[in-house]
LUMSEDREN-189374 format. One record per atom (N, C-alpha, C): x, y, z. Coordinates in steps of 0.02 Angstrom, whole numbers, plus 32768, in hexadecimal, padded with zeros to 4 digits. Each point is the difference from the previous one (the first is absolute). Layout:
# LUMSEDREN-189374
XYZ ...
# end
This chain:
# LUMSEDREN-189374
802A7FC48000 7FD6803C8000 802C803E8000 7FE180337FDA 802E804E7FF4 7FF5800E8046 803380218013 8009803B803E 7FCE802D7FED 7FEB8013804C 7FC1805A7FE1 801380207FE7 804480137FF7 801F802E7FDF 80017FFB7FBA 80177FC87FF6 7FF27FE77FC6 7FC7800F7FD8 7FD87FEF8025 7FB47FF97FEF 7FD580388000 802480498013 7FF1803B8005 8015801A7FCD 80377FF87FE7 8024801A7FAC 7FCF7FEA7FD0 7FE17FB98013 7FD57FEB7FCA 7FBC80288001 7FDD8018804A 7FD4801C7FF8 800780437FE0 80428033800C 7FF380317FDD 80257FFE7FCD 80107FC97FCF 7FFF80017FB8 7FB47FFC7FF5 7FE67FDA8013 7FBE7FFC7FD8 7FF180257FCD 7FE77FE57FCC 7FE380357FC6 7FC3801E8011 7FCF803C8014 7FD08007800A 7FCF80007FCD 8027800F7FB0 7FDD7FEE7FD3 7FE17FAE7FF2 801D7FE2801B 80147FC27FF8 7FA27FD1803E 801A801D802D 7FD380098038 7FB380147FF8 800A803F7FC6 7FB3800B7FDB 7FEC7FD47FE0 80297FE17FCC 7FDA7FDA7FD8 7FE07FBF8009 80357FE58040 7FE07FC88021 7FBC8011801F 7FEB80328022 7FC980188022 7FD2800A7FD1 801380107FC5 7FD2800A7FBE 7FF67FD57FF6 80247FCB7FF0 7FE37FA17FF2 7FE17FFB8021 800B8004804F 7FC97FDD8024 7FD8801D8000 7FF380467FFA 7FB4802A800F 7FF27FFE8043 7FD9803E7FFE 7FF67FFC8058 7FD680558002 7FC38001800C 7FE18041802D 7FE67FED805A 800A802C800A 7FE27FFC804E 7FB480078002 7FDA7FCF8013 7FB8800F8012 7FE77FFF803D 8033800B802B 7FF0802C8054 7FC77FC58016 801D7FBC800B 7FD87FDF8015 8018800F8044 80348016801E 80107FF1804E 80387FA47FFB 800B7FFA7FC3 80077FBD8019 80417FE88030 802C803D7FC7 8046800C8020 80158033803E 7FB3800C8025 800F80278037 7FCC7FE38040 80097FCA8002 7FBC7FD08034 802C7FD08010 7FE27FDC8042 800B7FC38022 7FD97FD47FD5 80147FC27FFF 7FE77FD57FD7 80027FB88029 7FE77FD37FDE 7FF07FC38024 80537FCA7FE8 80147FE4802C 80507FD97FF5 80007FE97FB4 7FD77FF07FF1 7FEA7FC97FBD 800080277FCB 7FE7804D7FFE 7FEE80357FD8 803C7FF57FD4 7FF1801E7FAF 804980067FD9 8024804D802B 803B7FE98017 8033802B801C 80047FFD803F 7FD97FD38029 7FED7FFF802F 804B7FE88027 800C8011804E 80227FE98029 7FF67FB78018 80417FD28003 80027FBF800F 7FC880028051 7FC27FC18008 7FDA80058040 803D80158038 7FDD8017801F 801D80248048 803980318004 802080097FB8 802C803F8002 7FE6803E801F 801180218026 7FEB80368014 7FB48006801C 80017FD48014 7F9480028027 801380158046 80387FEE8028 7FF380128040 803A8048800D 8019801E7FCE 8028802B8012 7FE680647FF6 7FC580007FFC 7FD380297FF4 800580338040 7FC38012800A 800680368030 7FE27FDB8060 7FF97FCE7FEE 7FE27FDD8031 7FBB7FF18020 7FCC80437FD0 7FCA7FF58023 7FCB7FD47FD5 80197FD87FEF 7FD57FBC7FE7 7FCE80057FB2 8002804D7FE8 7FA97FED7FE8 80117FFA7FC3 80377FDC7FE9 80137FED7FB5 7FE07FB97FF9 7FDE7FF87FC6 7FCA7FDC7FE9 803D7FB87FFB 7FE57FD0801D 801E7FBA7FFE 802A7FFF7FB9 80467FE08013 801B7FF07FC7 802080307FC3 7FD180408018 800D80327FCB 8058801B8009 800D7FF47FC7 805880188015 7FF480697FED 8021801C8017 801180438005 801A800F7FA8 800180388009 801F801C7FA4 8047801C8022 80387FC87FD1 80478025800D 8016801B7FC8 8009803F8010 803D80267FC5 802D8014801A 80317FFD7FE8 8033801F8017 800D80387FF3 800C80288043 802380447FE6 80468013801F 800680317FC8 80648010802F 7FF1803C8038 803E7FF7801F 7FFC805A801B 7FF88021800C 800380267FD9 800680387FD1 7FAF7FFC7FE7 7FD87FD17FE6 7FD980027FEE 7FB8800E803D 801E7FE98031 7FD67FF28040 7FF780528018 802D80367FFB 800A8035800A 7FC180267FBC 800F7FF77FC7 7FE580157FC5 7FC07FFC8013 7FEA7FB88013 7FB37FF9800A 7FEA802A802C 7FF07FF5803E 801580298041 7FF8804F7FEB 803180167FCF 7FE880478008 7FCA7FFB7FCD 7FF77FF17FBF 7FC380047FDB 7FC07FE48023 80117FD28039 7FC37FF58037 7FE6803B8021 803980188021 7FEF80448016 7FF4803B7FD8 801380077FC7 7FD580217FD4 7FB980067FEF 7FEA7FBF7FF3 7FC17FEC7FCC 7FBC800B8044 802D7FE38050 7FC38000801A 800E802D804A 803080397FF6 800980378031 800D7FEE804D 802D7FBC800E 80137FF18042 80407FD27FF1 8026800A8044 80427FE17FF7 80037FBA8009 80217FE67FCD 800C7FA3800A 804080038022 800B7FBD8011 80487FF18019 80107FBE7FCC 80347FEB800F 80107FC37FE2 7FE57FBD800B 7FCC7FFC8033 7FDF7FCB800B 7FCC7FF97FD1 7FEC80438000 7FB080137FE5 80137FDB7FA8 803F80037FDE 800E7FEC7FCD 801E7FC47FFA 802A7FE68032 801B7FC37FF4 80027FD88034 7FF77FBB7FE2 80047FC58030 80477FDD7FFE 80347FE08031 80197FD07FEB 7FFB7FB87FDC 801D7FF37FC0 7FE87FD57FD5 7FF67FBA803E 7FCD7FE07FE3 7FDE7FD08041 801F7FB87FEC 80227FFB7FB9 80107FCF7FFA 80327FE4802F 800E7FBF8026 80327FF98017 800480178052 7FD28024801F 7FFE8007802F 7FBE7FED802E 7FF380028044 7FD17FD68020 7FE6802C802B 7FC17FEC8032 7FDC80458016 80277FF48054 8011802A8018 801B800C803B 7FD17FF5803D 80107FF88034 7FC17FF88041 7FC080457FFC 8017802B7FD0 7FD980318019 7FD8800A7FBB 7FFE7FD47FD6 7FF380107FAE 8021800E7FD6 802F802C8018 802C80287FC8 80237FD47FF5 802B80127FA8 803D7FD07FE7 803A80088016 80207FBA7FFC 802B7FFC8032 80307FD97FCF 804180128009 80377FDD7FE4 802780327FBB 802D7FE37FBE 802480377FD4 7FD080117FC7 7FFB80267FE6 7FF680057FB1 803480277FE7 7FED80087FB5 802F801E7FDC 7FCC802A7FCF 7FC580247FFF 7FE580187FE1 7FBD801C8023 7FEE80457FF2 7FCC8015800B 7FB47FEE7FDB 7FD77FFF800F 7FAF80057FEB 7FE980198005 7FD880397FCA 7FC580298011 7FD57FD9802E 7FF28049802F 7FB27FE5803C 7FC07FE97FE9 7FEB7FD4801B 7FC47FE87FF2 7FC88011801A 7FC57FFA7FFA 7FC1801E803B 7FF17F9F801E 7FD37FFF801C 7FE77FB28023 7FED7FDD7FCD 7FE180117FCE 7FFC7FC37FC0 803F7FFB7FE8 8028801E800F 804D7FD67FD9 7FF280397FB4 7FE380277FF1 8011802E7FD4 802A803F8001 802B80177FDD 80268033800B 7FE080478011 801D800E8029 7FD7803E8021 7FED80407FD1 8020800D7FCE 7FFA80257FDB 7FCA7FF17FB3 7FD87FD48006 7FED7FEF7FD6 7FA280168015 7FE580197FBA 7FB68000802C 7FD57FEC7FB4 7FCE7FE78004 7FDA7FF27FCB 7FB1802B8016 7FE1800E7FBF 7FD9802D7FF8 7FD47FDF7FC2 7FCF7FE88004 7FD07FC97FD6 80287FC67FCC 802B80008022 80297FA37FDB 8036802F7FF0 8013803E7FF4 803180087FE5 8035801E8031 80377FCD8000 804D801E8047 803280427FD1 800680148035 8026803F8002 80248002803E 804F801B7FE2 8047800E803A 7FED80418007 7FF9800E804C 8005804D8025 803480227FFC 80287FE27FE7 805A801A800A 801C7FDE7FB1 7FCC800E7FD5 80147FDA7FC2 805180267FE3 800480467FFB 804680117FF6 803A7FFD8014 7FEC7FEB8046 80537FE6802D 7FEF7FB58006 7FD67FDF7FE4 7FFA7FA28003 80557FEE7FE7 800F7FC1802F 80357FE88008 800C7FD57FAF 803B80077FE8 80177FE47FD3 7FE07FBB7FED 7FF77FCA8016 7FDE7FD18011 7FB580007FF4 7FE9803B801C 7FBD80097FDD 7FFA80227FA3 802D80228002 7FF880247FC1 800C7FC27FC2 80377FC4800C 80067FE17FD7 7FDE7FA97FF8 7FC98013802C 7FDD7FC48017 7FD47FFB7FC5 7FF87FBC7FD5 801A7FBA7FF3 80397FF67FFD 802F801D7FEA 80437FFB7FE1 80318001803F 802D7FCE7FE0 804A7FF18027 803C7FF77FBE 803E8013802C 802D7FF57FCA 802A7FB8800E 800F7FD37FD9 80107FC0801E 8056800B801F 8019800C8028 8039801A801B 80177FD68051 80307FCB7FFC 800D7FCD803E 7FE380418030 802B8025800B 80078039803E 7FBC801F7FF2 7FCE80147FE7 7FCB802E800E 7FB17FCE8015 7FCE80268002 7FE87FCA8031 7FB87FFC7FDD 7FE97FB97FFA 7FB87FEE7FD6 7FB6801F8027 7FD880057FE8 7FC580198027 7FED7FB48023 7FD37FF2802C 7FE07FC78000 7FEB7FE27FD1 7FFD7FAC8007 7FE47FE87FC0 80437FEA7FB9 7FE17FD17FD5 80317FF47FD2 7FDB802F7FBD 803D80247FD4 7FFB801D7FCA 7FB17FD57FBB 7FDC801E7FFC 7FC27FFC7FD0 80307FF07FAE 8022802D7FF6 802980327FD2 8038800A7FF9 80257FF87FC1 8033800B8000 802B80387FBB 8018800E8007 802880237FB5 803E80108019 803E7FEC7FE4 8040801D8023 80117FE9804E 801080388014 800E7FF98043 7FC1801F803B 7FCC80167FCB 7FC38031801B 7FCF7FB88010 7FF080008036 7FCB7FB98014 7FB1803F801A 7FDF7FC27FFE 7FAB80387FFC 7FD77FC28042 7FEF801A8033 7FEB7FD18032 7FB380197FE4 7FEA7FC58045 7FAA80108004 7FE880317FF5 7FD8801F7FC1 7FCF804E8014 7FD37FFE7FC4 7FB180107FFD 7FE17FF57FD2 800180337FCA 803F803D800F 7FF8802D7FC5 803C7FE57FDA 803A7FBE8009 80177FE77FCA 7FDC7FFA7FB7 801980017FC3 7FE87FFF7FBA 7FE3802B7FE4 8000804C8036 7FC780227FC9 8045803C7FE6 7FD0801E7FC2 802B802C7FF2 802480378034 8047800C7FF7 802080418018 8033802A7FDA 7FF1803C800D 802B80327FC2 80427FF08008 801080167FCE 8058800F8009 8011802B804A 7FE280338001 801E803D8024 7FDC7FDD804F 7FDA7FCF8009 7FE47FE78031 80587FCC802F 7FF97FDB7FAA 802E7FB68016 806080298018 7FF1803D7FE0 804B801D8006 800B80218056 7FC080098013 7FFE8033803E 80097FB6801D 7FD37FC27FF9 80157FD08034 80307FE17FF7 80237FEE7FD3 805B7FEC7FE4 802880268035 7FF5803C8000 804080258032 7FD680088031 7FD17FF1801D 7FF57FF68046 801C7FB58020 80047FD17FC1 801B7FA88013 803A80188005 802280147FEA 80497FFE7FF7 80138025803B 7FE580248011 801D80398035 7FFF7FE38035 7FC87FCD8010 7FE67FCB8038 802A7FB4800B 801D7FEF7FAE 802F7FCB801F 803180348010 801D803A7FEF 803C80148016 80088003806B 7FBF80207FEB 7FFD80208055 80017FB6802F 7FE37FD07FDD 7FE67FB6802E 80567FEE8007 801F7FFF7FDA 80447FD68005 8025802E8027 800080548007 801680298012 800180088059 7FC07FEC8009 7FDF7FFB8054 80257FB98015 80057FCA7FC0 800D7FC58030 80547FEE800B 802680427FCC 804880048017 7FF7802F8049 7FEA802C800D 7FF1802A802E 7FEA7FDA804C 7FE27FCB7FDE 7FD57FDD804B 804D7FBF8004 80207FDD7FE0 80277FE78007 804F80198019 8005803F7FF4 804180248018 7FF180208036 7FB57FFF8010 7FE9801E804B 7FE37FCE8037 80097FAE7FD8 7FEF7FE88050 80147FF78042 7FE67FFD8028 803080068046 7FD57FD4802B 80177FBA801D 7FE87FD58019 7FDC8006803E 802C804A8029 800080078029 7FBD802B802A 7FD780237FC9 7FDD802F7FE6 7FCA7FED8026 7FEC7FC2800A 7FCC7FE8801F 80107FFD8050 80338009801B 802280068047 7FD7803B8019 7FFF803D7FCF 8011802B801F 7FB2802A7FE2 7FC77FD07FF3 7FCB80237FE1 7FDF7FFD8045 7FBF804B8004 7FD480038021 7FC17FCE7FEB 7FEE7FD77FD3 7FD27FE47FE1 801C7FB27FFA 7FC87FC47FEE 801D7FCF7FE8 80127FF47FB5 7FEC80337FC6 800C7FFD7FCE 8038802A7FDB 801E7FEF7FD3 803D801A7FFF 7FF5800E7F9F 8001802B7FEC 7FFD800E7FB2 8056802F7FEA 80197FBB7FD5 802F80207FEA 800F80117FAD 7FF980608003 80027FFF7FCA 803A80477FE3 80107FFE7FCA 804680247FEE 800E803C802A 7FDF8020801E 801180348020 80027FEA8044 80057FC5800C 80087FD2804C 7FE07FE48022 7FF67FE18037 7FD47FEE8017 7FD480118038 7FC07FEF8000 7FBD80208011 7FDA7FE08030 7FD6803C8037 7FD07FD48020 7FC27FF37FC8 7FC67FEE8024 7FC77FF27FC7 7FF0802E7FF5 8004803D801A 7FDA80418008 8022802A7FC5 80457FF97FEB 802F80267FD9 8036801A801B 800C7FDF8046 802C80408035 803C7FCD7FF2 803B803B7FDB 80297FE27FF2 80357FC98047 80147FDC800C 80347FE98042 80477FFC800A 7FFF8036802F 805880138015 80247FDD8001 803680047FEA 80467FD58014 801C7FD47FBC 7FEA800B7FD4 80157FEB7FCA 8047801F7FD8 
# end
């Protein structure tokens, strides 16, 4: 297997022309079903393996049996972005909770509910159905509250770039052309413009760059020790260091 580094030269060679045309083969409009912004049932296409992430939630129970949570990942940097266009759109201050969860994969619920143990990646917040908090539907049709600062991940959702180091959505690829793979979503096959498939080409590309970019960042920043010295049982480590669940970065690194 290439080194990330490696595998980061390859992401920003990418051709973005190259990137359109695959997205043009496959076709693709958004018809705001919500599909790619909801909790879904384990089984669902994209769905989380049963019991990934069911007990690492907020603790107060009222997530519908079985239903796994909606994970996206976000960076940073991006968690900040949201956050203020949160506080924009609806005139009160978020914090970093209000936007992100620690990714639930891989970790277990602590005596008190909360997650407990490492990750290596953030998740947009969810409300109690396991849907992303930022998401609201209005007679069948979903809409992002924070659609202009939505995390990379959202902007290029069906699409992944096939890259060892960058990271697949849930679910196995529908689709393929190149190195551009097309997961679960029912606006696969329909027509999209040029000037559509070009805006989402360099949003993919920019997204494997940043994904391989965070996971040299989270690998040259781990510190074993990190969990010694946390106020919380969960420990999120990500390129700018490591974190309680809340976002509060932890001393001594």
């Amino acid at each position: 297997m290439e080194s990330l580094e490696a595998e980061l030269e390859r992401a920003r060679d990418l051709d973005a022309d190259e990137l359109a045309d695959a997205i043009e083969s496959i076709g693709f409009e958004c018809t705001r079903c919500g599909g790619c912004c909801t909790g879904y049932a384990p089984d669902d296409p994209g769905g989380a393996p049963a019991g990934e992430g069911a007990d690492t939630g907020d603790g107060e129970g009222d997530r519908e049996p079985d239903r796994e949570p909606h994970t996206a990942t976000v960076f940073p940097d991006e968690v900040r972005a949201v956050a203020d266009a949160a506080e924009a759109e609806f005139g009160e201050s978020y914090d970093w909770r209000d936007v992100a969860r620690p990714m639930p994969f891989g970790l277990s619920a602590g005596d008190d509910g909360e997650p407990a143990g490492e990750t290596f990646e953030w998740a947009l917040a969810t409300d109690d159905c396991g849907d992303c908090t930022f998401y609201e539907e209005t007679d069948g049709q979903g809409a992002c509250t924070v659609h202009d600062a939505r995390p990379l991940i959202c902007q290029t959702y069906p699409f992944s770039v096939a890259l060892d180091g960058t990271s697949q959505p849930m679910g196995e690829a529908v689709d393929a052309e190149g190195v551009v793979r097309a997961h679960e979503c029912e606006g696969l096959g329909r027509d999209i413009s040029r000037e559509d498939a070009e805006e989402l080409a360099a949003a993919l590309k920019e997204r494997a760059v940043r994904e391989l970019e965070e996971a040299i960042g989270v690998r040259d920043g781990y510190d074993p020790t990190a969990a010694e010295r946390a106020d919380g049982d969960a420990v999120v480590f990500d390129s700018e260091g490591p974190k309680e669940a809340d976002g509060t970065p932890i001393d001594g690194k």
